[in-house]
C-alpha positions as CSV (number, residue, x, y, z in Angstrom):
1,X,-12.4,-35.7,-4.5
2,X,-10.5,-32.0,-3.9
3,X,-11.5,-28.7,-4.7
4,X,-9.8,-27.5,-7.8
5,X,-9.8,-23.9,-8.4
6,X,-11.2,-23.1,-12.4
7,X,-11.5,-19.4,-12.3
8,X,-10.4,-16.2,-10.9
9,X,-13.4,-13.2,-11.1
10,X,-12.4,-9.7,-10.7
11,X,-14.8,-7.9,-8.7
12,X,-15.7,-4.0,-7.0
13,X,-17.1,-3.7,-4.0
14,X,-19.5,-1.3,-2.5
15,X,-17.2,1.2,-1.8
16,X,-15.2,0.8,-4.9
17,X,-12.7,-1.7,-3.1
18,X,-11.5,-4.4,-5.8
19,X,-11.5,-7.7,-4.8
20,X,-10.2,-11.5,-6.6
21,X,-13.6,-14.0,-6.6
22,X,-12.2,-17.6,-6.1
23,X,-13.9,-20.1,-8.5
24,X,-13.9,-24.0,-7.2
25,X,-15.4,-26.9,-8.3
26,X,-15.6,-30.3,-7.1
27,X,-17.4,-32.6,-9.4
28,X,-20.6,-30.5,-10.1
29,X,-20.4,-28.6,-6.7
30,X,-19.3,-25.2,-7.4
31,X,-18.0,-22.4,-4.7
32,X,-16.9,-19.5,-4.4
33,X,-14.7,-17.5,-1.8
34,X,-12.2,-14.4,-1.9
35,X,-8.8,-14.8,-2.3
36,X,-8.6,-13.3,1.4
37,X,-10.6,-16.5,2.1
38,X,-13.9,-15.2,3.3
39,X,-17.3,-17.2,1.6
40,X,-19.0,-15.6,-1.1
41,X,-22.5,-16.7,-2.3
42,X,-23.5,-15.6,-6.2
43,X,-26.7,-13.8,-6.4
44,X,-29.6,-15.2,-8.7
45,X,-29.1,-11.6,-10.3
46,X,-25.3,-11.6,-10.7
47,X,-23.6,-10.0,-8.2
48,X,-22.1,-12.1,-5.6
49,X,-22.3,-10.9,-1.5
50,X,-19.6,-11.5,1.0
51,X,-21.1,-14.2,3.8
52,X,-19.4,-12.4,6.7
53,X,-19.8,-8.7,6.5
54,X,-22.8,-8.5,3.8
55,X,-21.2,-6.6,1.4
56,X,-22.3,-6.6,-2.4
57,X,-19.7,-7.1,-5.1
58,X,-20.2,-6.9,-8.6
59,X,-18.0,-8.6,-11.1
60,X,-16.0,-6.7,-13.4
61,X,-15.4,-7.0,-17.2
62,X,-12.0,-8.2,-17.6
């Protein structure tokens, strides 16, 4: 089974820097990475962090 993409997140970053969030699901697995293709982990209290460099987004209202 592939990854299918189900949703695109707008999000800020710490110094303001917006950024596309990357939904994917494959069965019940769900991932997330930026559309530059660096991993993202969500936070159990909603904002997500940026594996590589640690940075703290939070998703914006569309």
């Amino acid at each position: 089974m592939h990854w299918r993409v189900t949703k695109r997140l707008p999000a800020a970053g710490e110094s303001g820097r917006r950024h596309t969030i990357v939904q994917m699901e494959r069965g019940e697995e769900i991932d997330f990475i930026l559309d530059s293709g660096l991993a993202v982990t969500r936070r159990t209290d909603g904002p997500f962090l940026i594996d590589e460099t640690g940075e703290v987004l939070q998703p914006i209202d569309a």
